[in-house]
N, CA, C and O atoms as a printed pandas DataFrame, in Angstrom:
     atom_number atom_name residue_name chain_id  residue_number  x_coord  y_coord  z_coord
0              1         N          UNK        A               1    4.512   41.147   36.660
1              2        CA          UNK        A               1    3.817   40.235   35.797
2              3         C          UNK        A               1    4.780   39.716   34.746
3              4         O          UNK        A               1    5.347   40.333   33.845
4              5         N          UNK        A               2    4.837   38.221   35.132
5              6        CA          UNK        A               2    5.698   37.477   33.591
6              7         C          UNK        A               2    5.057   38.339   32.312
7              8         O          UNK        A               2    3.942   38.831   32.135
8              9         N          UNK        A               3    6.608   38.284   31.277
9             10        CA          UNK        A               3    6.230   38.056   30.227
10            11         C          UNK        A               3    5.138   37.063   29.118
11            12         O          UNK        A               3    5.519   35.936   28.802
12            13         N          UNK        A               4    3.997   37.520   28.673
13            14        CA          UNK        A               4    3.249   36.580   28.125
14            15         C          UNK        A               4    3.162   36.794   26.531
15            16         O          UNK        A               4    2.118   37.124   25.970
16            17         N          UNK        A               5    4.145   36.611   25.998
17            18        CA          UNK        A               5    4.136   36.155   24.514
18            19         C          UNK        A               5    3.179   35.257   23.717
19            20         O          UNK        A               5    3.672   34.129   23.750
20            21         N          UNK        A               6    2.170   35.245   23.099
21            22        CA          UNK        A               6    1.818   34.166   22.674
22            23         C          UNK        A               6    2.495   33.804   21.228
23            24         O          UNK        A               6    2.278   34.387   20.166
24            25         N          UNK        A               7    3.311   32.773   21.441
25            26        CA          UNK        A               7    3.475   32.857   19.978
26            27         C          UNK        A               7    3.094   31.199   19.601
27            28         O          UNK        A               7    3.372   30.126   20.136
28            29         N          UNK        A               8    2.301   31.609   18.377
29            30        CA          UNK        A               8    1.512   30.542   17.801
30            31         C          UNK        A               8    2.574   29.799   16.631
31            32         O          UNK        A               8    2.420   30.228   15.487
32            33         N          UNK        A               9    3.475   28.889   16.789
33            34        CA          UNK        A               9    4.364   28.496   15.897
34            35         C          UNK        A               9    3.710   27.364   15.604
35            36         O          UNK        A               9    3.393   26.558   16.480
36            37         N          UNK        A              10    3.361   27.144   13.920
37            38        CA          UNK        A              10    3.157   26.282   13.786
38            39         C          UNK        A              10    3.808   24.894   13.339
39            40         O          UNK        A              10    4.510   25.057   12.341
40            41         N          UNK        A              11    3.783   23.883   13.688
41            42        CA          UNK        A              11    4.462   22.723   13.010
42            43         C          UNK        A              11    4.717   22.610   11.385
43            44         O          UNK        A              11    3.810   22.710   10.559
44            45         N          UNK        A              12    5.890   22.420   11.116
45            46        CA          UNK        A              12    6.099   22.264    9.824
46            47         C          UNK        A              12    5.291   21.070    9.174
47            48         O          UNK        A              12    4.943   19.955    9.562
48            49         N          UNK        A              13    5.130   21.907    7.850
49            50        CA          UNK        A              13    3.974   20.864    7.336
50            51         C          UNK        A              13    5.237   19.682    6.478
51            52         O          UNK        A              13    6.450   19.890    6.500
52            53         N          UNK        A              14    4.536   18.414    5.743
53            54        CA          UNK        A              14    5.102   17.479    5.425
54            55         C          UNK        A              14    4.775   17.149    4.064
55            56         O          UNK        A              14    3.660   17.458    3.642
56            57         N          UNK        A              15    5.654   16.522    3.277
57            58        CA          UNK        A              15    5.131   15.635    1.801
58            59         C          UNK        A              15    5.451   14.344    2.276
59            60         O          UNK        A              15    6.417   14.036    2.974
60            61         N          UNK        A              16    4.562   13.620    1.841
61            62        CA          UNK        A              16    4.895   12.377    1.638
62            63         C          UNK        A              16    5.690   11.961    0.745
63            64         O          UNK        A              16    5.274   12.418   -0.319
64            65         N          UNK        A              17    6.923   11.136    0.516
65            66        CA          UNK        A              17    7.666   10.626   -0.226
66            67         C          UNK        A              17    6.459    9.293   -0.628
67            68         O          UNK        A              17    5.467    8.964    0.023
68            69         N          UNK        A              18    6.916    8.791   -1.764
69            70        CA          UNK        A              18    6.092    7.408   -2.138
70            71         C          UNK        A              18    6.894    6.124   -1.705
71            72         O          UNK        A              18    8.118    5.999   -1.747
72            73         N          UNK        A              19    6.155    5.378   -1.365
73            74        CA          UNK        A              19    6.359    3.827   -0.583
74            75         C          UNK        A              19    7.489    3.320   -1.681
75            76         O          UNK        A              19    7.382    3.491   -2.895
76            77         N          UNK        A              20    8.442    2.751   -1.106
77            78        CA          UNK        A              20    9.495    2.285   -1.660
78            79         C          UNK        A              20    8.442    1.146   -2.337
79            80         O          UNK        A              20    7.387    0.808   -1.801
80            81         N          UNK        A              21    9.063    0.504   -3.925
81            82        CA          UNK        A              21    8.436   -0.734   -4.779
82            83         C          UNK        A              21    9.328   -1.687   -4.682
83            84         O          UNK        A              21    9.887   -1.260   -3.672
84            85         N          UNK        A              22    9.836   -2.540   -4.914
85            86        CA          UNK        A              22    9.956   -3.582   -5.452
86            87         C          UNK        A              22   10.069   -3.783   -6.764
87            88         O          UNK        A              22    8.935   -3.815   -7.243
88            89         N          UNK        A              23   11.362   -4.020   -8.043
89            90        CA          UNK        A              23   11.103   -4.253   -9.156
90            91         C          UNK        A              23    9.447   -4.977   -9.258
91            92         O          UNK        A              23    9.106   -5.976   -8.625
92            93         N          UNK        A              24    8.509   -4.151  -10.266
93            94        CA          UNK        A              24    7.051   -4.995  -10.467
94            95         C          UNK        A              24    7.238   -5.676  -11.874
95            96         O          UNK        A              24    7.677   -5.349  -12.977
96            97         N          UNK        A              25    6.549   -7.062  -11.132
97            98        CA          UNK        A              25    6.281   -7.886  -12.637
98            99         C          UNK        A              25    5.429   -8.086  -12.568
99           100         O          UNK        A              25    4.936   -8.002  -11.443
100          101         N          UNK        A              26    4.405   -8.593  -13.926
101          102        CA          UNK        A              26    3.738   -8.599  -14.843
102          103         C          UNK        A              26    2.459   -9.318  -13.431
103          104         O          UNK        A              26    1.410   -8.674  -13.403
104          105         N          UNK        A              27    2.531  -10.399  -12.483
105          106        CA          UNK        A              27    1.657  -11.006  -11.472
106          107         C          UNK        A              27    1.871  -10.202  -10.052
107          108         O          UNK        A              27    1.639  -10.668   -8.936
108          109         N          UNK        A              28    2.375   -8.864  -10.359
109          110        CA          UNK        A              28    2.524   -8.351   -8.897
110          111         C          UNK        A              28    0.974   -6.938   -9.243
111          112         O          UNK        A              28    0.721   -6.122  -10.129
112          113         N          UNK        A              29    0.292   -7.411   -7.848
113          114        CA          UNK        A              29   -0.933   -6.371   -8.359
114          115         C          UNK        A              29   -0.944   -5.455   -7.161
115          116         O          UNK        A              29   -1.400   -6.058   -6.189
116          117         N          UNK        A              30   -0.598   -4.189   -6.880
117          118        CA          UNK        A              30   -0.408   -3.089   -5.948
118          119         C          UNK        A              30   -1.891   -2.347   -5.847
119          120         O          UNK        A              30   -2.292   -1.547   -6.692
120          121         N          UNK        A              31   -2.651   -2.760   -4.640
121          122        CA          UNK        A              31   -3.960   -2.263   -4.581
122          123         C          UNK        A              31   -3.688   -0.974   -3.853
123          124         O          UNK        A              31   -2.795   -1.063   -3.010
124          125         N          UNK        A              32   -4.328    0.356   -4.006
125          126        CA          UNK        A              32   -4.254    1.536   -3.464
126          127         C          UNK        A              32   -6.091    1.964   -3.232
127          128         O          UNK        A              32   -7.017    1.307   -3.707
128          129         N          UNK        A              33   -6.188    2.876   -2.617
129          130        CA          UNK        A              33   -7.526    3.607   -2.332
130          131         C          UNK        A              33   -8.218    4.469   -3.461
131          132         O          UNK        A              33   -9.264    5.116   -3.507
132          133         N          UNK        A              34   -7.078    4.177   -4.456
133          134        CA          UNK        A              34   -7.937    5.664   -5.188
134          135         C          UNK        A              34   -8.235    4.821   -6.598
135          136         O          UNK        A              34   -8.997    5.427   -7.352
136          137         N          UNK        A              35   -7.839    3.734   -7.007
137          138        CA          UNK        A              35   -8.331    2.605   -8.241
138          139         C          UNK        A              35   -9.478    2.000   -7.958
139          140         O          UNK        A              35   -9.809    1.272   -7.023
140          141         N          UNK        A              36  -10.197    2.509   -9.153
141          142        CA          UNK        A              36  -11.416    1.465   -8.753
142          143         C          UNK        A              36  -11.480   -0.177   -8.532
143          144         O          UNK        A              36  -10.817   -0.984   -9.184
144          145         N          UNK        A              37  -12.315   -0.467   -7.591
145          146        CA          UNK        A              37  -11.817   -1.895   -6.884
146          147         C          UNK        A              37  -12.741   -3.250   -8.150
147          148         O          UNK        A              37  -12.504   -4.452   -8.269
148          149         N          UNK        A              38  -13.564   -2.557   -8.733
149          150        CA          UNK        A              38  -13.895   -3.619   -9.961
150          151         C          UNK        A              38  -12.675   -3.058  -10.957
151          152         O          UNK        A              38  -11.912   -4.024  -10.986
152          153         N          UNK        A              39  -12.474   -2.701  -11.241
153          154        CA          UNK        A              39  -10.838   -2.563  -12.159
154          155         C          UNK        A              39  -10.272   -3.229  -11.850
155          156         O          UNK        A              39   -9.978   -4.083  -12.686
156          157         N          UNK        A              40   -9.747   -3.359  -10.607
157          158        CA          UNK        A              40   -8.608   -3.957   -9.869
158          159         C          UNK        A              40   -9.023   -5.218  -10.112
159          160         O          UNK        A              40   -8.290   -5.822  -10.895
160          161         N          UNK        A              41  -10.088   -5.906   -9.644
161          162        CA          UNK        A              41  -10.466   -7.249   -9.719
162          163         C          UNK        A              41  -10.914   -7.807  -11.331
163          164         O          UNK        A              41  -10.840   -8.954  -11.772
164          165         N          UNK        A              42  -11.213   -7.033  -11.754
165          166        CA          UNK        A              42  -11.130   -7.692  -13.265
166          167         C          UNK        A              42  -10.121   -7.505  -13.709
167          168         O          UNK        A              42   -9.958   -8.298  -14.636
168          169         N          UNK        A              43   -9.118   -6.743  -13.553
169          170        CA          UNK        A              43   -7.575   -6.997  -14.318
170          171         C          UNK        A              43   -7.121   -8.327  -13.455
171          172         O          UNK        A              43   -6.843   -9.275  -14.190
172          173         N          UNK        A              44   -7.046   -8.474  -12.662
173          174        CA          UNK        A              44   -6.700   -9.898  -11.526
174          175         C          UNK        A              44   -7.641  -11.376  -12.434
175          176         O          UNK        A              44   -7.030  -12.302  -12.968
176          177         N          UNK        A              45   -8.670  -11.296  -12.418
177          178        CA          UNK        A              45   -9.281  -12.351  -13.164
178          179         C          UNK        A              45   -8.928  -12.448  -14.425
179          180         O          UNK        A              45   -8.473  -13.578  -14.600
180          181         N          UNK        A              46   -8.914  -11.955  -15.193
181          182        CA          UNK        A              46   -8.169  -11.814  -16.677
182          183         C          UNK        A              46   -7.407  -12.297  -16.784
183          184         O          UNK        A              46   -7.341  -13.102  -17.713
184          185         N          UNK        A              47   -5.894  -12.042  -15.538
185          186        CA          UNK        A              47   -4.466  -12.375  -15.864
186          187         C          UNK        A              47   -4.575  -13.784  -15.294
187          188         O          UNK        A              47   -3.844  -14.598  -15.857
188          189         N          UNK        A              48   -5.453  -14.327  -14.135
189          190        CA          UNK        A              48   -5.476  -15.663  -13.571
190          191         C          UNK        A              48   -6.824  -16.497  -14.796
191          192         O          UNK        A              48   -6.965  -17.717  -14.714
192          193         N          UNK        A              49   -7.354  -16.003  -15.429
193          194        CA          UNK        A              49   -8.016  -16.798  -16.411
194          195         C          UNK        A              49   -7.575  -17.324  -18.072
195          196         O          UNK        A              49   -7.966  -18.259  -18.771
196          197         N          UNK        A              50   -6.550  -16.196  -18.288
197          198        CA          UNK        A              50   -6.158  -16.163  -19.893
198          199         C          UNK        A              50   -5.061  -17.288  -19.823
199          200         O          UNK        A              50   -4.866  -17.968  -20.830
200          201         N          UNK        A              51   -4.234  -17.546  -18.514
201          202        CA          UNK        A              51   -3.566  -18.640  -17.995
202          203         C          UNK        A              51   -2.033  -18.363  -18.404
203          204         O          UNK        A              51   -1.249  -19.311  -18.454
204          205         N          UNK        A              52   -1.635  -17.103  -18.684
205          206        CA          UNK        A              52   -0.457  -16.567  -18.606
206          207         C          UNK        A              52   -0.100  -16.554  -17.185
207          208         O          UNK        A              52    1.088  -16.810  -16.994
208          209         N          UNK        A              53   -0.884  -16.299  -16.006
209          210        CA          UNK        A              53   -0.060  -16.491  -15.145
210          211         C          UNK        A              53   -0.740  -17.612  -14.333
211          212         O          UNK        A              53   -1.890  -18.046  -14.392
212          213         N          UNK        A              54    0.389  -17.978  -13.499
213          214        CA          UNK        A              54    0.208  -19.042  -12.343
214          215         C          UNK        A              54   -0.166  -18.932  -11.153
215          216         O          UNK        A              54   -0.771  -19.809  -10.536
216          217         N          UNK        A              55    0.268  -17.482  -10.572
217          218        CA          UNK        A              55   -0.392  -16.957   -9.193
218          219         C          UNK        A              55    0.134  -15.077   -9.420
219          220         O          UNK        A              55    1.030  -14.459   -9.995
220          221         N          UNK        A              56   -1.329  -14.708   -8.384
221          222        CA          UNK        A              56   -0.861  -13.085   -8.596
222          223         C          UNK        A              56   -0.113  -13.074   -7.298
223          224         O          UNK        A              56   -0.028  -14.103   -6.629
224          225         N          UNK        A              57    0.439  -11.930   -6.914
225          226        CA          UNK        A              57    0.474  -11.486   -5.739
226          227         C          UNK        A              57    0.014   -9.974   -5.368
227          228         O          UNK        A              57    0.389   -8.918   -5.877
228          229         N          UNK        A              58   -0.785  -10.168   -4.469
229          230        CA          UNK        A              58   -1.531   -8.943   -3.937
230          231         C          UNK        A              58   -0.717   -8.026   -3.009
231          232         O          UNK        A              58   -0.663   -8.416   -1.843
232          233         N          UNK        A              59   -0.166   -7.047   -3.259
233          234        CA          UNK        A              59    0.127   -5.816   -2.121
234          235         C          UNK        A              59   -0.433   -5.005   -2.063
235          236         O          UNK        A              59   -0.922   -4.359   -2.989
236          237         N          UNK        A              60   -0.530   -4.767   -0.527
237          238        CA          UNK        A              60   -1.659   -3.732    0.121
238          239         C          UNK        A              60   -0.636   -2.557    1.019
239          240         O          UNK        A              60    0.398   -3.017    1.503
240          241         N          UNK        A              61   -0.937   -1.059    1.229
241          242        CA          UNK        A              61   -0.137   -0.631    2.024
242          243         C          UNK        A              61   -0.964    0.324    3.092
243          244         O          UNK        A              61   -1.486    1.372    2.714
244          245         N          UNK        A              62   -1.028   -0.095    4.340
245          246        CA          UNK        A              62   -1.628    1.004    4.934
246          247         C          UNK        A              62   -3.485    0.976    4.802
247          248         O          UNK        A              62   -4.056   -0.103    4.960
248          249         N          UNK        A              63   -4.122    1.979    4.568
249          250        CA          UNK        A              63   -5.326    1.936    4.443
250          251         C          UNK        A              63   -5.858    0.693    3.560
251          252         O          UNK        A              63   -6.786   -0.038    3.907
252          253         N          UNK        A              64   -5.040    0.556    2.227
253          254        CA          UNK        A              64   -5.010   -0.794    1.570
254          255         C          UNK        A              64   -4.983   -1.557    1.706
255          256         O          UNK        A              64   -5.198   -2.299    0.747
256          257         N          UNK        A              65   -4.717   -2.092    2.912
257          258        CA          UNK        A              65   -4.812   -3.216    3.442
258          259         C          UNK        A              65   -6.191   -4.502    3.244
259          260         O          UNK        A              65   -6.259   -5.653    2.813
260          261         N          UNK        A              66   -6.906   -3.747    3.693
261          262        CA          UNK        A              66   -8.494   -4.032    3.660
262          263         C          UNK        A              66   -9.030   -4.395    2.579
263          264         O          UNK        A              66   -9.558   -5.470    2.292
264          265         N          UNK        A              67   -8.850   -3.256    1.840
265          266        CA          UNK        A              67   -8.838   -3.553    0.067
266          267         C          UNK        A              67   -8.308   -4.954   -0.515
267          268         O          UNK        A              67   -8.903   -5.742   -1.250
268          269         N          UNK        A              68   -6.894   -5.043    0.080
269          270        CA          UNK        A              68   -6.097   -6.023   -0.832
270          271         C          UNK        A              68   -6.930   -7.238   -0.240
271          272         O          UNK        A              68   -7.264   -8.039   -1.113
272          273         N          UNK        A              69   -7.293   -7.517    0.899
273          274        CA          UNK        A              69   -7.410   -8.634    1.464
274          275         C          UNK        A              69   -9.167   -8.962    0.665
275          276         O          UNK        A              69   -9.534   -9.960    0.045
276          277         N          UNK        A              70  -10.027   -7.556    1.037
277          278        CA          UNK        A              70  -11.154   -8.459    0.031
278          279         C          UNK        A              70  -11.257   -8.606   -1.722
279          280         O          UNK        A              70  -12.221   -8.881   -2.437
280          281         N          UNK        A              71   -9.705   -8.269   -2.082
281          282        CA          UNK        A              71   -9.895   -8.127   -3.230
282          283         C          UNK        A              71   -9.348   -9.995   -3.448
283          284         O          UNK        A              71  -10.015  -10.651   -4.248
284          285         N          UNK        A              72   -8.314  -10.619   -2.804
285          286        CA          UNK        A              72   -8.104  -11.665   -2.638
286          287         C          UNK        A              72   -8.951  -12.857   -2.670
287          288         O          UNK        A              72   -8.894  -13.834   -3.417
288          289         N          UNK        A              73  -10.177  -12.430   -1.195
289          290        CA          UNK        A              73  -11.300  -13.112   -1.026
290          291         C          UNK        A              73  -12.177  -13.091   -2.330
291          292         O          UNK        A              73  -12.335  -14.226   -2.780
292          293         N          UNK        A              74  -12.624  -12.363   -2.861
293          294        CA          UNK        A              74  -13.439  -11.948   -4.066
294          295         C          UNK        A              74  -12.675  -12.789   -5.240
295          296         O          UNK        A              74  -13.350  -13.132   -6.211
296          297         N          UNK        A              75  -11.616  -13.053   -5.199
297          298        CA          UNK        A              75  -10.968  -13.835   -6.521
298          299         C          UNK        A              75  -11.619  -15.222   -6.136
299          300         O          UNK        A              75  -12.387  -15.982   -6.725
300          301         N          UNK        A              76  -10.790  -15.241   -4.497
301          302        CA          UNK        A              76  -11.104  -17.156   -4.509
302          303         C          UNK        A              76  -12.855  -17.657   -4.340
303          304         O          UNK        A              76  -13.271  -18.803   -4.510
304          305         N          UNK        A              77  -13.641  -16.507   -3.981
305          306        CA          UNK        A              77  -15.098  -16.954   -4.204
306          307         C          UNK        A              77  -15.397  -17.140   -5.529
307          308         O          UNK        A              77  -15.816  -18.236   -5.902
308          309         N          UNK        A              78  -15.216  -16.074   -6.429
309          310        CA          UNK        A              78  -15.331  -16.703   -7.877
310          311         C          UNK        A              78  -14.947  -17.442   -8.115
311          312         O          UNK        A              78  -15.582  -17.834   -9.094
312          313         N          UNK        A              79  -13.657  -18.565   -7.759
313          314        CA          UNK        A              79  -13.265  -19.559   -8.556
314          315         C          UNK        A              79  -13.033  -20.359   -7.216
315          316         O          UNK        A              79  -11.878  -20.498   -6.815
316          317         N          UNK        A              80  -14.070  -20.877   -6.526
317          318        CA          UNK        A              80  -13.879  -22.013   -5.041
318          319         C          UNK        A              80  -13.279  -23.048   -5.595
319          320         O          UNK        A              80  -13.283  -23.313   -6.797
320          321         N          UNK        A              81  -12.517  -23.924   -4.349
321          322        CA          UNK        A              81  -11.951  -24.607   -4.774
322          323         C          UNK        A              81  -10.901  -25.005   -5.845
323          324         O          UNK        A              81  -10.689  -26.192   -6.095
324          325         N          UNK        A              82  -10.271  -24.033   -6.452
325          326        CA          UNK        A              82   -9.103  -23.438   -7.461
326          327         C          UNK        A              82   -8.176  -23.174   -6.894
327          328         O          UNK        A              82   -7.147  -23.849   -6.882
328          329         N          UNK        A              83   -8.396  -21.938   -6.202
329          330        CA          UNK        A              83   -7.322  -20.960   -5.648
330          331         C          UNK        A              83   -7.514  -21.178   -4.357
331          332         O          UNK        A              83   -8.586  -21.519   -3.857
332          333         N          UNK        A              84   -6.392  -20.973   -3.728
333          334        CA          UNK        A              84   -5.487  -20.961   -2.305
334          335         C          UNK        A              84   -4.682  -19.382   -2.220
335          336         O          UNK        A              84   -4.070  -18.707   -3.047
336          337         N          UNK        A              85   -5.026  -19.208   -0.806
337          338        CA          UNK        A              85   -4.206  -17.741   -0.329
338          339         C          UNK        A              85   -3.235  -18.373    0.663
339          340         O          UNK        A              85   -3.237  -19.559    0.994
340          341         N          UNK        A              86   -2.243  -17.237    1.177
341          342        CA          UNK        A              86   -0.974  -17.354    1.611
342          343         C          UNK        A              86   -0.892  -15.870    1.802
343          344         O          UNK        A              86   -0.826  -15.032    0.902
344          345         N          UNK        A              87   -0.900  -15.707    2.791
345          346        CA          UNK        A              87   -0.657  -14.190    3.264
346          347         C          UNK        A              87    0.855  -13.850    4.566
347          348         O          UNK        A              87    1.179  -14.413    5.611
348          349         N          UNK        A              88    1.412  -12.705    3.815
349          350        CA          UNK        A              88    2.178  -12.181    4.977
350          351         C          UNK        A              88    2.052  -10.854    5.043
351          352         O          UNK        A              88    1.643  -10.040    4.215
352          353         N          UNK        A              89    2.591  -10.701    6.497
353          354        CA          UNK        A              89    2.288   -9.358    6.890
354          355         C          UNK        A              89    3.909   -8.429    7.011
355          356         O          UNK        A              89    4.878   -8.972    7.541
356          357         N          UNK        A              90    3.962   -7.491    6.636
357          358        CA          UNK        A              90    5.543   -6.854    7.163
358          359         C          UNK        A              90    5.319   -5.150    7.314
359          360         O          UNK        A              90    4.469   -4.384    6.860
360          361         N          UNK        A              91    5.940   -5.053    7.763
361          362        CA          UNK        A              91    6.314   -3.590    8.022
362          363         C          UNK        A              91    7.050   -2.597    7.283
363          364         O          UNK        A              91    8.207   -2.968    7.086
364          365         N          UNK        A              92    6.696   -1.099    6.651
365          366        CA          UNK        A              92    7.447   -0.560    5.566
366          367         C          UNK        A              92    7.808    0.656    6.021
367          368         O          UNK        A              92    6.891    1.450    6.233
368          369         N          UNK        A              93    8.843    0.975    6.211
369          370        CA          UNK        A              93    9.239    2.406    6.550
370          371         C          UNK        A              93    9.566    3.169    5.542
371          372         O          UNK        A              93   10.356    2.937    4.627
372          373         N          UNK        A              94    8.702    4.405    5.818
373          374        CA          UNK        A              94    7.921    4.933    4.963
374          375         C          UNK        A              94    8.886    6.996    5.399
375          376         O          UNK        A              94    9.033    7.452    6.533
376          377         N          UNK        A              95    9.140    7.417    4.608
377          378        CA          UNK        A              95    9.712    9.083    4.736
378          379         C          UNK        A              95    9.608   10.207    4.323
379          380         O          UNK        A              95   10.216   10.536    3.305
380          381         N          UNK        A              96    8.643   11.271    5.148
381          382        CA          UNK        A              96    8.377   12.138    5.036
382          383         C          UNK        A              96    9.275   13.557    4.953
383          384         O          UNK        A              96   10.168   13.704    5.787
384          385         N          UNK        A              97    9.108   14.286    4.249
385          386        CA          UNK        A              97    9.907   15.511    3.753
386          387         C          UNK        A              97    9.611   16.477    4.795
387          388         O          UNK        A              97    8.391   16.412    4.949
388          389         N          UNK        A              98   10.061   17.281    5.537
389          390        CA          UNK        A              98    9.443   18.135    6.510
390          391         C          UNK        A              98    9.974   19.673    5.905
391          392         O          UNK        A              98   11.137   19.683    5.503
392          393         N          UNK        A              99    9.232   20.917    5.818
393          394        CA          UNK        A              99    9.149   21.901    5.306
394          395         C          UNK        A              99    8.401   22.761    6.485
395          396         O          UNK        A              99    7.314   22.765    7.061
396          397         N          UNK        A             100    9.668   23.504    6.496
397          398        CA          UNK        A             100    9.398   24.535    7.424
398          399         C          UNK        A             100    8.678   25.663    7.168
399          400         O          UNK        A             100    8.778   26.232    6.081
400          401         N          UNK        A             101    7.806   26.144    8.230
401          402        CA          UNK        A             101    6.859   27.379    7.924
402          403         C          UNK        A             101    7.143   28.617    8.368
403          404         O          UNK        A             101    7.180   28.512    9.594
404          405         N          UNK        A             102    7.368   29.749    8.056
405          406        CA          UNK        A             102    7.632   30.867    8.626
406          407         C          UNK        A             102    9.030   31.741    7.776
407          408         O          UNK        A             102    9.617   32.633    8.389
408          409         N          UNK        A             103    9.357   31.446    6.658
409          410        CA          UNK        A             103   10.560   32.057    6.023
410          411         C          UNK        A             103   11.296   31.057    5.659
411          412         O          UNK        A             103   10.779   29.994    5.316
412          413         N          UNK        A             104   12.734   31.262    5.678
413          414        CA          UNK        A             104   14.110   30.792    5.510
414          415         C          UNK        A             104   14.648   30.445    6.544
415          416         O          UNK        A             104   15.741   29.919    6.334
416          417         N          UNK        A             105   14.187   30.544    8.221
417          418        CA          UNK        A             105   14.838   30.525    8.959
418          419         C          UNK        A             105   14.737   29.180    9.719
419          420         O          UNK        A             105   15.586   28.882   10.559
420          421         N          UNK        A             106   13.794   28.446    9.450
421          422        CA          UNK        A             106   13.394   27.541    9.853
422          423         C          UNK        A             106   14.332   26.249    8.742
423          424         O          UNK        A             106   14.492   26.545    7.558
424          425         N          UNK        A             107   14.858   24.933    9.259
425          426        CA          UNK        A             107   15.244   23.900    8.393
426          427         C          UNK        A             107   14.444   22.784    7.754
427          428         O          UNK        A             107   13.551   22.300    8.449
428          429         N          UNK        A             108   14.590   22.406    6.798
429          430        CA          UNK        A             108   13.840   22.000    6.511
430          431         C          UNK        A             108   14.121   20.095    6.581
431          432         O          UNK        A             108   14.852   19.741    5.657
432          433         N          UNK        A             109   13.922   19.592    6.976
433          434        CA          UNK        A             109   14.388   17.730    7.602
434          435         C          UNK        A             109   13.111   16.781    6.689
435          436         O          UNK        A             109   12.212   16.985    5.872
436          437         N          UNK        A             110   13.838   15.465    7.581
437          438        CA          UNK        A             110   12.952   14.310    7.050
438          439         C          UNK        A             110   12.362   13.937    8.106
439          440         O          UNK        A             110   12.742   14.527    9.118
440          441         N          UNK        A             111   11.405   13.012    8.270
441          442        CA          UNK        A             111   10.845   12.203    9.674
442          443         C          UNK        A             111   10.403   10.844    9.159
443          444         O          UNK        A             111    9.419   10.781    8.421
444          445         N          UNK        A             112   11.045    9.803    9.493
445          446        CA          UNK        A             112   10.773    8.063    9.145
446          447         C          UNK        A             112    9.405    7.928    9.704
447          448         O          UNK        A             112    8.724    8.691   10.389
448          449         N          UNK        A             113    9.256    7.097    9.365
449          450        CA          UNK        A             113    7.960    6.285   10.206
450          451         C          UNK        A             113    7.484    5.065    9.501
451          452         O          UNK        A             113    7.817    4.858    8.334
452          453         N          UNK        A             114    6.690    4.221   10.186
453          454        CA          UNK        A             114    5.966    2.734    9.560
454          455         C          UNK        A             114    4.718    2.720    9.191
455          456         O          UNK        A             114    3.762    3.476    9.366
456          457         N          UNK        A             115    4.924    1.511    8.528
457          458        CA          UNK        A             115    3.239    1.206    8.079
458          459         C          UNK        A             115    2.818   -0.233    7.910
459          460         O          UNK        A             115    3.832   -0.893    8.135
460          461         N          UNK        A             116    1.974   -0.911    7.668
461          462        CA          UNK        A             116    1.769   -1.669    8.161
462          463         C          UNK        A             116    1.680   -2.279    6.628
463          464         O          UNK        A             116    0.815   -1.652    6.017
464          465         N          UNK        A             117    2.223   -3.184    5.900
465          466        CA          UNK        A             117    1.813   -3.943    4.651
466          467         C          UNK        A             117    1.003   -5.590    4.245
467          468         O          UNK        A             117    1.042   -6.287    5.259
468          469         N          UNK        A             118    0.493   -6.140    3.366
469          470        CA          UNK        A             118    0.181   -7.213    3.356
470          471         C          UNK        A             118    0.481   -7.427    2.310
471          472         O          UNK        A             118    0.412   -6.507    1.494
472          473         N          UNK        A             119    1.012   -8.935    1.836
473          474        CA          UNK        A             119    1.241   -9.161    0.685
474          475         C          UNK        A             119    0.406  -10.869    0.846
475          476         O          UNK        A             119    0.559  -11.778    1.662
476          477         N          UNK        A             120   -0.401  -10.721   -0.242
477          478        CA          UNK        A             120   -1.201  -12.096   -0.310
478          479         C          UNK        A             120   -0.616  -12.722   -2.014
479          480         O          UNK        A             120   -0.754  -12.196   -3.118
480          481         N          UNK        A             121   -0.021  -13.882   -1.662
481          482        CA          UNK        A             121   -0.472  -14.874   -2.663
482          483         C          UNK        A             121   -1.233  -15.852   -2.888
483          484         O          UNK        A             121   -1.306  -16.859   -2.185
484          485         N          UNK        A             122   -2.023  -15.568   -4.153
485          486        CA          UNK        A             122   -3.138  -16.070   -5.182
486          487         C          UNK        A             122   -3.085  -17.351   -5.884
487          488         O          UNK        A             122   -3.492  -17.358   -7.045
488          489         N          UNK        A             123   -2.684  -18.348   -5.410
489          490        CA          UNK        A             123   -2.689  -19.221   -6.587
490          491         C          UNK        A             123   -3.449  -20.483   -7.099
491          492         O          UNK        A             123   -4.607  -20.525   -6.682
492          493         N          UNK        A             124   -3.202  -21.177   -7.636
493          494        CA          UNK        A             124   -4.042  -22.365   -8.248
494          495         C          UNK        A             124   -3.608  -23.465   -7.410
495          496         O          UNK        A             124   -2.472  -23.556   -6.944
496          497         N          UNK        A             125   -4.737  -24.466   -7.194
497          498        CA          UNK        A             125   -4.519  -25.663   -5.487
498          499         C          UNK        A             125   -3.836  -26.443   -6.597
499          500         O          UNK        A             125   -3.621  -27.426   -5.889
500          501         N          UNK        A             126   -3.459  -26.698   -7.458
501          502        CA          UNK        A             126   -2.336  -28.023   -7.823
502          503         C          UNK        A             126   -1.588  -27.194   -8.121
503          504         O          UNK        A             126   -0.781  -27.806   -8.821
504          505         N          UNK        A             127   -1.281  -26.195   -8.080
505          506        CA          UNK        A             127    0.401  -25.416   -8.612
506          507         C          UNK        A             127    1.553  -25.699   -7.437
507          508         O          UNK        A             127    2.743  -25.455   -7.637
508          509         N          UNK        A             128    1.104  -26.181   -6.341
509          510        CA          UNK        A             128    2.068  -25.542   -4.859
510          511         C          UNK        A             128    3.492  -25.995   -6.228
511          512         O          UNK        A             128    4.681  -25.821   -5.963
């Protein structure tokens, strides 16, 4: 009879590193899952009403996505006929910390991977 070892090794667990930024200015608005989404949209109306700025731009990452895009829609219904969107889509590679389980003996690495981003611009129909 083979040897039957069971050995239950488990996969090293991971941290997430945070999504690379972009120097942010003052019209760049970074929507995430865990801000409340009337926050988000009344800081956005504020900065496009007080008329300091000219257009926001919306980034979304991942689950955010969704978010950013009806947070976009929700601007230009309040103000129809004002505002114009412009959306692109790109890809963000994104790097996880890998931490080994079981002692010292195990190494501890990174693992890349993607995600999917949107970046929408917001602006006023006579600004192009």
């Amino acid at each position: 009879m083979a040897d039957q070892t069971s050995v239950h090794e488990r996969p090293p667990t991971h941290r997430r590193r945070p999504a690379p930024r972009p120097p942010r200015g003052p019209n760049d608005i970074y929507v995430n899952t865990k801000t409340d989404f009337r926050a988000q949209l009344s800081r956005c109306r504020r900065l496009l009403e007080s008329g300091g700025q000219k257009e926001l731009r919306v980034h979304g990452l991942g689950l955010a996505i969704g978010r950013a895009i009806n947070l976009a829609l929700q601007l230009q219904l309040a103000m129809p006929e004002t505002l114009l969107l412009s959306a692109s889509t790109s890809t963000v590679e994104l790097t996880d910390d890998l931490e080994a389980e079981g002692g010292e003996d195990g190494e501890p690495g990174t693992r890349n991977r993607n995600n999917s981003a949107i970046h929408i611009r917001v602006y006023r129909a006579h600004e192009e």
